[in-house]
C-alpha positions in Angstrom: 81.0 26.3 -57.4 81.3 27.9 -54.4 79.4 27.0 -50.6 77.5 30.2 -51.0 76.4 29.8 -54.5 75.4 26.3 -53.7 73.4 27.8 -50.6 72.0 30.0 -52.5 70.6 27.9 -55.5 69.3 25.3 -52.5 66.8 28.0 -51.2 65.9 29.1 -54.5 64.8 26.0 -55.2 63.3 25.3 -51.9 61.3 28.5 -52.6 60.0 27.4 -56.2 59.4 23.5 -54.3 57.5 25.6 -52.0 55.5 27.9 -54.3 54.7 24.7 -56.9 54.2 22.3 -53.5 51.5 25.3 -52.1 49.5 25.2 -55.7 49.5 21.3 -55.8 48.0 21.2 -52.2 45.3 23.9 -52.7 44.4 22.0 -56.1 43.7 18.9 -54.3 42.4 20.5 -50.9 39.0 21.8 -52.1 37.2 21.7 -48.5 39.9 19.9 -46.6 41.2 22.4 -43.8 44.1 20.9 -42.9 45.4 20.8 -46.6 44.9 24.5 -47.0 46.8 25.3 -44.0 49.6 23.4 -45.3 49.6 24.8 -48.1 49.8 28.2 -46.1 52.9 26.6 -44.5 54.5 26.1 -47.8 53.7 29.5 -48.8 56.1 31.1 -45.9 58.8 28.8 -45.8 58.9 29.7 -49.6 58.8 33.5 -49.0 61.3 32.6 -46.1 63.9 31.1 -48.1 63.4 33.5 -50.9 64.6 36.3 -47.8 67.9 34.4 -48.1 67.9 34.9 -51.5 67.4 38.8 -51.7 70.4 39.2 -48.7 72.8 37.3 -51.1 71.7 39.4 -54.1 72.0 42.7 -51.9 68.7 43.5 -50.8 69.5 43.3 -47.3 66.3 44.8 -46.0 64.1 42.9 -47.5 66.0 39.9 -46.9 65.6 40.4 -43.1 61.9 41.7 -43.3 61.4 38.9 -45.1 63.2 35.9 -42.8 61.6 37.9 -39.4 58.2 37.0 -40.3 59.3 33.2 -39.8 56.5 32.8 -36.4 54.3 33.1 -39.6 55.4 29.5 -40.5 54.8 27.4 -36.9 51.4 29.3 -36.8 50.2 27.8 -40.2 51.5 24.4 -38.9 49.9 24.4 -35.6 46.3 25.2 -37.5 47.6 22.4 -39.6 48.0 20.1 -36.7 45.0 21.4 -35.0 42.4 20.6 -37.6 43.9 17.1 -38.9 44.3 15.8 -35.6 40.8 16.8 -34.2 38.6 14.0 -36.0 37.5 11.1 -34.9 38.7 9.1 -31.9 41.1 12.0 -30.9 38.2 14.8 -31.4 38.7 17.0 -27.6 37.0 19.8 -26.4 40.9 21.1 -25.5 41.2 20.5 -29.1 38.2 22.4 -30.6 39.3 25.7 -27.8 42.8 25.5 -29.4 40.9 26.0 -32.9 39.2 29.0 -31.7 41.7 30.5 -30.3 43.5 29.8 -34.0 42.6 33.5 -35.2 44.3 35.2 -32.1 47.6 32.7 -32.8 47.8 34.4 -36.2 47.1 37.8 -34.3 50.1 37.0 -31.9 52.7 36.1 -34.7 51.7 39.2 -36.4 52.2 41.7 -33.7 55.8 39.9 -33.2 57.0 40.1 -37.2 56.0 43.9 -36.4 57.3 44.3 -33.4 60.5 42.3 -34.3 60.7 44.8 -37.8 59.9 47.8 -35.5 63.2 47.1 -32.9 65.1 45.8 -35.7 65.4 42.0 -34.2 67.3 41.1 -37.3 70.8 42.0 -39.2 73.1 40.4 -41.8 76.9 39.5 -41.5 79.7 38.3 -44.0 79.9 34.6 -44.8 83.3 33.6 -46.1 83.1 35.0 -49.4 81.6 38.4 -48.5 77.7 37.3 -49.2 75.0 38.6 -46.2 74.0 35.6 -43.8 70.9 36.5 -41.8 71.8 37.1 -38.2 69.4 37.7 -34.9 70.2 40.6 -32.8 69.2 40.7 -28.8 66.1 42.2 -29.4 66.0 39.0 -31.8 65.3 36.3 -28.9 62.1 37.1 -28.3 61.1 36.3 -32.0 63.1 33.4 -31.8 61.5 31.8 -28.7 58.1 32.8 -29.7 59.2 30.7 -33.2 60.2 27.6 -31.6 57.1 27.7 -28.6 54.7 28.0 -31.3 56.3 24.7 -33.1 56.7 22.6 -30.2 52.7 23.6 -29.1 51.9 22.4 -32.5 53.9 19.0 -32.9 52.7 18.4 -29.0 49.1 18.2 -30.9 50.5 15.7 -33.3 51.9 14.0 -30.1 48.5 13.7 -29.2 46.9 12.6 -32.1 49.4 10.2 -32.3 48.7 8.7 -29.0 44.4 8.6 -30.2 44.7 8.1 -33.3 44.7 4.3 -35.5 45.4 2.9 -38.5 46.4 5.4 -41.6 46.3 8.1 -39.7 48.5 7.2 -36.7 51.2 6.2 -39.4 50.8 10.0 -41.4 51.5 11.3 -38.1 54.6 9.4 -36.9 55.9 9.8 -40.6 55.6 13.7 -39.6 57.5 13.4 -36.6 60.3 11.7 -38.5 60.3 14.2 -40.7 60.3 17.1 -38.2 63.1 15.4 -36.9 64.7 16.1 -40.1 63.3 19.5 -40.5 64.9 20.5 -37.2 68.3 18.5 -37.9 68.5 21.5 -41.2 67.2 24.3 -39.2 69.3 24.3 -36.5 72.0 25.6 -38.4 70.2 28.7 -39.6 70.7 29.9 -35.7 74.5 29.2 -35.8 75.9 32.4 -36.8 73.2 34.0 -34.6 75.5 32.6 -31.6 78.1 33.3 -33.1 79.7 30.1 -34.6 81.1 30.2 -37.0 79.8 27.0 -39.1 78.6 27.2 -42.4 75.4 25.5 -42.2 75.5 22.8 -44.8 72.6 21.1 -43.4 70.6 24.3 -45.2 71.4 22.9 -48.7 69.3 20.2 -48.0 66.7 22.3 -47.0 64.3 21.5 -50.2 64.0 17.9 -49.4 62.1 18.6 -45.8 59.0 20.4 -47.5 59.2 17.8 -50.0 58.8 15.0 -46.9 56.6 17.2 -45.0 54.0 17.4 -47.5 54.6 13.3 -48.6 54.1 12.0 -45.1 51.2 13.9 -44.2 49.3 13.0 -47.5 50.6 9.6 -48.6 48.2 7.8 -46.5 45.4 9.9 -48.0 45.9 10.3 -51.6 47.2 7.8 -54.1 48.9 10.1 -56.7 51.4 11.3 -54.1 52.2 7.9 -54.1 52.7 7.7 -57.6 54.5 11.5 -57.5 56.9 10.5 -54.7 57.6 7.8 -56.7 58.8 9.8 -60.1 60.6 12.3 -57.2 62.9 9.6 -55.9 63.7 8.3 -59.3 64.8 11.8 -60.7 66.7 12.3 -57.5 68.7 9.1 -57.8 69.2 9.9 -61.7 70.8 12.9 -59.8 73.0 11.8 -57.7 74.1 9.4 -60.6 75.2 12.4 -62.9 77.0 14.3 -59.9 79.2 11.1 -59.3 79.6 11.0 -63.2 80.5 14.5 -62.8 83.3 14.3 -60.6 84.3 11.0 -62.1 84.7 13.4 -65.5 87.0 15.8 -63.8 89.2 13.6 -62.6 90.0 11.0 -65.1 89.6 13.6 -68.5 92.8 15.3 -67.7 95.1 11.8 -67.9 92.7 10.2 -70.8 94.0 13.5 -73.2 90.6 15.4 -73.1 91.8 18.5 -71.6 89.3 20.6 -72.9 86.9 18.7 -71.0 88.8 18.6 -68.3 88.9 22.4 -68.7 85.0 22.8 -67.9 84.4 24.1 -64.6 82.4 21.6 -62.5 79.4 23.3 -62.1 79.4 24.2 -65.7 78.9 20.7 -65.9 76.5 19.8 -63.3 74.5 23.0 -64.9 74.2 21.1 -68.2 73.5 17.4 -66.8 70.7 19.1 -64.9 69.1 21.4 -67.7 69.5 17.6 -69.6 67.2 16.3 -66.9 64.9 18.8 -66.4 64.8 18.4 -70.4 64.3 14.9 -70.2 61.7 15.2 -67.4 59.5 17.5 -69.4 59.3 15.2 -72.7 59.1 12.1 -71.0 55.1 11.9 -70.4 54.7 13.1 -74.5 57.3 10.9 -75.1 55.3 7.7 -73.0 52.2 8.5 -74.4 53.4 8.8 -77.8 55.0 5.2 -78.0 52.1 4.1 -75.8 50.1 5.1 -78.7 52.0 3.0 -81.4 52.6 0.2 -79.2 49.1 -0.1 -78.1 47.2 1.8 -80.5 43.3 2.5 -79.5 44.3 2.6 -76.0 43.2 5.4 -73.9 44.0 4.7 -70.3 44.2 6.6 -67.0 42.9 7.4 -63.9 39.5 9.5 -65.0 38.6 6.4 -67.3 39.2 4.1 -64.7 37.5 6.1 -61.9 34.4 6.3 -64.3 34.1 3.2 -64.9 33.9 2.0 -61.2 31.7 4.7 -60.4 29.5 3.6 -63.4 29.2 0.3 -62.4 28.6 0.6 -59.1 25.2 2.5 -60.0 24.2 -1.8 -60.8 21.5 -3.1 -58.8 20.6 -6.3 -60.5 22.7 -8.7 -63.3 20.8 -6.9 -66.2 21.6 -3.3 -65.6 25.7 -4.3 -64.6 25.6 -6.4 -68.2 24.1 -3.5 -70.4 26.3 -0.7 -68.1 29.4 -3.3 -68.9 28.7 -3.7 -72.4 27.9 0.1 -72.9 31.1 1.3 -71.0 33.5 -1.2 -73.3 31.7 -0.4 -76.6 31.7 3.1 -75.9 35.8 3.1 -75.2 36.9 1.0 -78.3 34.2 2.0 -80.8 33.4 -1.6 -81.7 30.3 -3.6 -80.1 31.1 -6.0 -77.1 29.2 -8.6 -75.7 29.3 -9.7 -72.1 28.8 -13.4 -71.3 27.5 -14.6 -67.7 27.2 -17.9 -66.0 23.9 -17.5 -65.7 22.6 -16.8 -69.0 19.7 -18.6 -70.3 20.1 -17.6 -74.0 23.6 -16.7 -75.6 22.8 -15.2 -78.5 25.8 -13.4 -80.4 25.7 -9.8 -80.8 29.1 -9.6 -81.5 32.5 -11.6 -82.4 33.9 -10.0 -79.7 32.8 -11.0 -76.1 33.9 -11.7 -72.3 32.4 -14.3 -70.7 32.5 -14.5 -66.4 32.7 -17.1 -64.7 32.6 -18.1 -60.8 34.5 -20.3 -58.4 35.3 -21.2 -54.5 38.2 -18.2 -55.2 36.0 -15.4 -57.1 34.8 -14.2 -59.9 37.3 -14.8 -63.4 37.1 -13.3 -66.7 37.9 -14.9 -70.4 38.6 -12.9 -73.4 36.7 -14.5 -76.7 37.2 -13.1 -80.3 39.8 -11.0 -79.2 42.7 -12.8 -81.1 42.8 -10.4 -83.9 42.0 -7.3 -82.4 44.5 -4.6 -81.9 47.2 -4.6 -78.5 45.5 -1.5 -77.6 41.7 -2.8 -77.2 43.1 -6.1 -76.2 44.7 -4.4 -73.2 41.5 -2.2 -72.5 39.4 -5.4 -72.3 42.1 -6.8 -70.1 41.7 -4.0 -67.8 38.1 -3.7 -67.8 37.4 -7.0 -68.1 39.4 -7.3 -64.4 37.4 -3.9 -62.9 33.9 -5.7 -63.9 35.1 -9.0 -62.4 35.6 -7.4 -58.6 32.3 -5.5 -59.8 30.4 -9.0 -60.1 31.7 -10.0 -56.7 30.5 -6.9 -54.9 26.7 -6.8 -56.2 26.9 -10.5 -55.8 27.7 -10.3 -52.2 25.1 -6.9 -51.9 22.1 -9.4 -53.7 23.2 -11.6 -51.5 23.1 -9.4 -48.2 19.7 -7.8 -49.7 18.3 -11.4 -50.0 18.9 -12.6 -46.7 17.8 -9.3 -45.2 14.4 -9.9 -47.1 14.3 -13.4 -46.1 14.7 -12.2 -42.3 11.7 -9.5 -42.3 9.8 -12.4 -44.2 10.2 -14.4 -41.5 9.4 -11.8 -39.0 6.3 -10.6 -40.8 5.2 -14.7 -40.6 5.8 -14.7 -36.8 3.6 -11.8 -36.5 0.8 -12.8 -38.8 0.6 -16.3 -36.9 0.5 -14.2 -33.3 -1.9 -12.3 -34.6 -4.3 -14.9 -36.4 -4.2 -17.2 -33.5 -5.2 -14.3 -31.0 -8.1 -13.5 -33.9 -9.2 -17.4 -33.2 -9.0 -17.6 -30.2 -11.7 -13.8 -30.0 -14.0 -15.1 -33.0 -14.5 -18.5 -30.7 -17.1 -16.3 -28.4 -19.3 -14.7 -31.0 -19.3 -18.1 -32.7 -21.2 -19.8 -29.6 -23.2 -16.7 -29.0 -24.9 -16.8 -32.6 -24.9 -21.0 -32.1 -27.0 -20.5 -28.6 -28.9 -17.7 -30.1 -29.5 -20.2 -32.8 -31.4 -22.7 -31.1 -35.3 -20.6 -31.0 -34.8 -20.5 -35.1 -37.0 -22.5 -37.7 -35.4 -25.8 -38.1 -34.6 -24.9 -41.9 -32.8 -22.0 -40.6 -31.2 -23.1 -37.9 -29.9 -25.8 -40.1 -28.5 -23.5 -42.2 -26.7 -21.2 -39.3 -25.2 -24.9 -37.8 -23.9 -25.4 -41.4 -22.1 -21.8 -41.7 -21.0 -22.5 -37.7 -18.9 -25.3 -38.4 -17.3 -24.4 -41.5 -16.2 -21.0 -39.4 -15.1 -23.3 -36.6 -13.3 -25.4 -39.0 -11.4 -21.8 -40.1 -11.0 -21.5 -37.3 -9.3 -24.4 -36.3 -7.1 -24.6 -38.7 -6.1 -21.3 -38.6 -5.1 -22.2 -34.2 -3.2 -25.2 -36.1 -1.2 -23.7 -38.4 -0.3 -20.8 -36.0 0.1 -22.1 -32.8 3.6 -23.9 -31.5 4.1 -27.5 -32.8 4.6 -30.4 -30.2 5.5 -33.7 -31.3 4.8 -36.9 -29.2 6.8 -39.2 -31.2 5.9 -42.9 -30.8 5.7 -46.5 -32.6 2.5 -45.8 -35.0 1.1 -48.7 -37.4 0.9 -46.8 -40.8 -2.0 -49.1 -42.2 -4.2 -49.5 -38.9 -4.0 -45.2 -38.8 -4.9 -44.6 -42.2 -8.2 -47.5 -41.5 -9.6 -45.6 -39.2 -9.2 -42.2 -40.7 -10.9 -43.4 -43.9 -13.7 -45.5 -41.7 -14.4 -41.6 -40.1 -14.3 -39.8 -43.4 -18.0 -38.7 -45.4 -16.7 -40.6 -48.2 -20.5 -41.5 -50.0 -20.3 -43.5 -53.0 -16.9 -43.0 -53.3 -14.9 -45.9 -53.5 -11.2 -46.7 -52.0 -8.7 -49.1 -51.7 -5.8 -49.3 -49.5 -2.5 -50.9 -50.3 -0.4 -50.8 -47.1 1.3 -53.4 -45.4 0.6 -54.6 -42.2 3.8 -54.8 -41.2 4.7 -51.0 -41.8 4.9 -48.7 -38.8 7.0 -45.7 -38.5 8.3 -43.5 -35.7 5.3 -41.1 -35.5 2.9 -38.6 -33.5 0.2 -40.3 -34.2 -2.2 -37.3 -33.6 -0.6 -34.9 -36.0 0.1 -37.6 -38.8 -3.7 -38.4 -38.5 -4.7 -35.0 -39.0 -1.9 -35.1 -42.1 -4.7 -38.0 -44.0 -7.7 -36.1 -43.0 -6.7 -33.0 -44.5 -6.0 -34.9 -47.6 -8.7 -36.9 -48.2 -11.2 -34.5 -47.3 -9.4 -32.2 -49.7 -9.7 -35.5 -52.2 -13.5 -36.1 -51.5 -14.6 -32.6 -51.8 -13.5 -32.9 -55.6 -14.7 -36.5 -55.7 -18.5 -36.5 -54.4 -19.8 -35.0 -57.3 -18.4 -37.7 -59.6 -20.1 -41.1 -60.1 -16.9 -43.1 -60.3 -15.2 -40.9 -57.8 -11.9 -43.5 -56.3 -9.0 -43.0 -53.7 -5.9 -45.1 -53.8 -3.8 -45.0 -50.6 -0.3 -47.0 -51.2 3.1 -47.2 -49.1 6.6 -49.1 -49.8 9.6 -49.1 -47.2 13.0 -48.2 -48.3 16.2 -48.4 -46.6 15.6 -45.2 -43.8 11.8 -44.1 -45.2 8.7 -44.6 -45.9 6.9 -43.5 -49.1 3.7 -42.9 -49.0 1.3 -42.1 -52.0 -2.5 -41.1 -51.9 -3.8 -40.9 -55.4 -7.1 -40.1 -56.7 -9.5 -39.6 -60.2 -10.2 -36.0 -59.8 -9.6 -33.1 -61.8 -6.5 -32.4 -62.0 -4.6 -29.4 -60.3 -4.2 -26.2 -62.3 -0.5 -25.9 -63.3 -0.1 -22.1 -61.8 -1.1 -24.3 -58.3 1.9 -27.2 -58.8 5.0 -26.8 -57.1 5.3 -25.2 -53.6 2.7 -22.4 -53.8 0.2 -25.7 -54.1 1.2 -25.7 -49.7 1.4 -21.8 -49.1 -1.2 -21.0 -46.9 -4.6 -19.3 -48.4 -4.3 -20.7 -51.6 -7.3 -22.9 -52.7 -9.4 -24.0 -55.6 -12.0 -25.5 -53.2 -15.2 -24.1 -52.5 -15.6 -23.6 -48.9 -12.1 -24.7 -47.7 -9.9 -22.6 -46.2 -6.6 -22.6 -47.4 -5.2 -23.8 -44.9 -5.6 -27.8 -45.4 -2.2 -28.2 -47.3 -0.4 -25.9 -45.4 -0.8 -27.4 -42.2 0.0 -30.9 -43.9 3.7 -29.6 -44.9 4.4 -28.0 -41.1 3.5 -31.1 -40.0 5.5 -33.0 -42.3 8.3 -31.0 -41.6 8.2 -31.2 -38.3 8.9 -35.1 -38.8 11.7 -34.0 -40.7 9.7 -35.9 -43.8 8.9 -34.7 -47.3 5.3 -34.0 -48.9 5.2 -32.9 -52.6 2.5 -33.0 -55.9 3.4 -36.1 -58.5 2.0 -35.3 -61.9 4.1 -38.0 -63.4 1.6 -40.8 -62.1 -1.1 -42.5 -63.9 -3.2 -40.9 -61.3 -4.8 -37.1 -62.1 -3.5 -36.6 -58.4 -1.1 -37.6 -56.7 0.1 -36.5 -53.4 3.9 -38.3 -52.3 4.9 -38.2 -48.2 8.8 -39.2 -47.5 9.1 -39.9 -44.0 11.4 -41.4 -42.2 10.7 -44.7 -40.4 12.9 -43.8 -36.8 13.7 -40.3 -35.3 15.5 -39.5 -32.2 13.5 -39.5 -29.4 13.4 -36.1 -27.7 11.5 -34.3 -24.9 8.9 -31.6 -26.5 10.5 -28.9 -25.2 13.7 -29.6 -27.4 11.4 -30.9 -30.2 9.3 -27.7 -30.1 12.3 -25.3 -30.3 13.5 -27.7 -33.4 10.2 -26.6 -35.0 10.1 -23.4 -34.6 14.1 -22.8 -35.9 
């Protein structure tokens, strides 16, 4: 095989590389600029190696028609450069002027192909074996120069966006520059026989391999099949170079081993048919895969669309239900048999079907086990493999978003609390004035009505008091409190009527205490205990208290009615919440801040021999502190 043949097939196939590479981009670009004006690049080196094609088949005017539009090429690149550099960090008003001024670039380039046609900038002369090599005449620089400004304006912009730029991108462009470095390294001797040396330029037959990179280094941080594709391209270029060596190992060791009718067989004869053998090869081989995929894993249906779906499908999940029916759907629907999906948290496992996956959590993530799945075939094993591992990183991520959503709730919550209590202690704080007017006002009434208005007066102030309680700032001042001596004097105060009480406390018991706010804690509970226990003729209150090692436990029992069950639990302290007539709704809720200001416990016992039973855990000794740092403990 001869240079010039060689030469010659290199920029045919650079030209088909070019044409096929130009499709592939446009395919993928849809609205992406930058792709498109690649794949404008790829379009005129193609039609500029195909000129040297048509000069070594004869067509010399064609040929240099066709090579003299090469400012064509630079221009496409520079939009190229323009548009995938200016985003971003690197986005410049120089940068968005340059991509206005992109139409008269093209303009430019186009006056100089017709100017460089209309002098005749171009000419041929005869390579060793007689073909036509492309040559420039003088009136040729001009093109020339125009050519190579043109480039270096453009990779200047990659320069730039280089310099700006971060992360994926910054590495796309310095993978450019590599390969423009190889680009240049072949194109350099295109010019030689222009200066007359006389060189044949072998760096030309590599010439398919720098549209190949171009393209791979601009993309492969974008889009994962050109991973994938340059991946299959460097295999069946290695497989390449392997039969060429095998080749010439052929030609010279057939002769002496007797087979000289192989040895007989021109070289490229024998390249020709190792590479129609490959091309062969390269054609079956994804029939081939899927084929033996098919009896090898039978029921198996894999690839990127399926996949892609099913990520997309379950990401449309907002709660566990919705993710296990989208899961179960997706999987049944694939391997036409029904699947059940198992979670952690399920209350009820009922079996739907003898095939399931059951999830499971731990400190590393979310895992997956396969159950019932023994006898099923390799194929549908291997689907529930793979979909099994895609809904387990699904689990973390609407874990995690539930999560993120929950505390997002829990902080407006909070903030909707601060403002209700800023607002219902400045509402207080106003009713307190009309509430004295109508109590003065009051006074010139009948005595049977202005009984009646006092009544109504001090049940509002009561609201009202409770409501600057539970809404105002919390200050303890902690001190050594008897617990017996306080809970005396509370009951001695208390409207208790015929009710009848007993107190089982020890002397002895004293606690580290406001005792203020721990003495509004009992008055709110037993009035809340006597309001229910007037009415009754055996109406009793049992206050009892045992130390343990840190704490003091602390019950007040009584006979009443017991408390609805829809009331038990912690809505029993949310504020507003009463069975009471005439109470607020407050009472309990004012109990538990102060409680927890102590850093004790208060909760409903319905385990008692007691109807009611109200438990307090505190603890016998805190840390003194000043009630500045105590008041900013209470409201954290």
């Amino acid at each position: 095989m001869t240079l010039s043949l060689m030469f010659e097939i290199a920029m045919l196939v650079s030209s088909v590389c070019g044409i096929l590479v130009a499709i592939w981009l446009l395919w993928r670009a849809k609205k992406q600029g930058d792709l498109r004006a690649l794949a404008g690049f790829a379009i005129m080196m193609a039609i500029w190696c195909f000129g040297h094609v048509a000069l070594f088949q004869g067509f010399e005017n064609l040929g240099i028609h066709i090579i003299l539009a090469n400012p064509l090429m630079p221009t496409f690149f520079l939009h190229f450069a323009i548009v995938f550099v200016n985003s971003g960090a690197a986005k410049e008003a120089m940068l968005d002027r340059l991509h206005n001024a992109l139409p008269w670039f093209y303009a430019i380039s186009s006056a100089v192909v017709l100017h460089s046609w209309w002098i005749g900038a171009g000419d041929v002369v005869s390579t060793f074996d007689t073909r036509s090599f492309f040559v420039f005449t003088d009136a040729g620089t001009g093109n020339l120069v125009y050519t190579v400004l043109v480039g270096i304006l453009a990779h200047g912009v990659l320069l730039f966006g280089w310099y700006r730029h971060s992360g994926n991108k910054k590495r796309s462009i310095l993978a450019m520059f590599g390969v423009g470095a190889w680009g240049l390294l072949l194109a350099t001797s295109f010019v030689f026989p222009s200066f007359g040396i006389s060189w044949f330029p072998y760096p030309m037959l590599l010439l398919p391999s720098y549209l190949l990179l171009l393209v791979y280094g601009v993309v492969r941080y974008q889009i994962l099949s050109v991973n994938a594709f340059a991946n299959r391209a460097l295999l069946w270029l290695a497989m390449m170079l392997v039969i060429l060596c095998l080749i010439a190992v052929i030609s010279v060791v057939s002769g002496r081993l007797g087979l000289q009718a192989l040895a007989d067989v021109p070289s490229w004869q024998l390249w020709l048919y190792s590479l129609l053998l490959l091309v062969t090869t390269a054609v079956i081989y994804q029939p081939l895969n899927r084929l033996i995929s098919r009896l090898i894993y039978p029921g198996a249906m894999l690839n990127e669309q399926v996949l892609e779906n099913w990520s997309s499908r379950l990401k449309e999940a907002q709660d566990w239900p919705a993710l296990i029916a989208l899961g179960e759907g997706l999987l049944s629907a694939q391997i036409r048999r029904t699947v059940q999906i198992n979670m952690p948290f399920s209350s009820e496992m009922t079996t739907k079907s003898d095939l399931a996956i059951t999830l499971s959590q731990d400190q590393n993530g979310w895992r997956f086990s396969l159950i019932g799945w023994e006898d099923a075939s390799p194929g549908m094993r291997l689907t529930a493999e793979v979909f099994a591992s895609l809904y387990a990183n699904s689990c973390g991520l609407l874990d995690r978003s539930l999560a993120l959503a929950a505390a997002e709730r829990k902080r407006l919550d909070e903030q909707h609390l601060v403002e209700l209590g800023g607002l219902s202690a400045a509402m207080a704080h106003e009713l307190r004035n009309p509430l004295n007017i109508i109590a003065m006002a009051s006074h010139d009434s009948p005595p049977d009505t202005r009984q009646h208005i006092q009544t109504q007066l001090n049940r509002a102030d009561r609201l009202v008091s409770d409501m600057l309680v539970y809404s105002g700032g919390l200050t303890l001042q902690l001190s050594p409190t008897p617990l017996r001596a306080l809970i005396a004097s509370v009951l001695a105060q208390a409207p208790l009527g015929n009710i009848g009480y007993d107190i089982n406390v020890d002397e002895t018991l004293e606690l580290d205490a406001d005792p203020q706010r721990l003495q509004q804690v009992f008055i709110n509970l037993i009035d809340n205990a006597t309001a229910f226990l007037r009415n009754q003729p055996d109406g009793k209150l049992s206050i009892e208290a045992k130390a343990e090692a840190e704490s003091l436990i602390i019950q007040i029992h009584n006979n009443g009615p017991e408390i609805d069950k829809t009331l038990q639990g912690d809505a029993l302290f949310q504020p507003f919440v009463t069975k009471r007539a005439g109470g607020s709704g407050l009472g309990l809720a004012i109990v538990r801040r102060i409680i927890d200001a102590h850093g004790g416990r208060i909760f409903h016992r319905a385990d008692t021999e007691w109807p009611v039973t109200f438990e307090i855990v505190l603890p016998k000794t805190q840390a003194h502190k000043k009630p500045q740092e105590q008041e900013q403990q209470n409201a954290e």
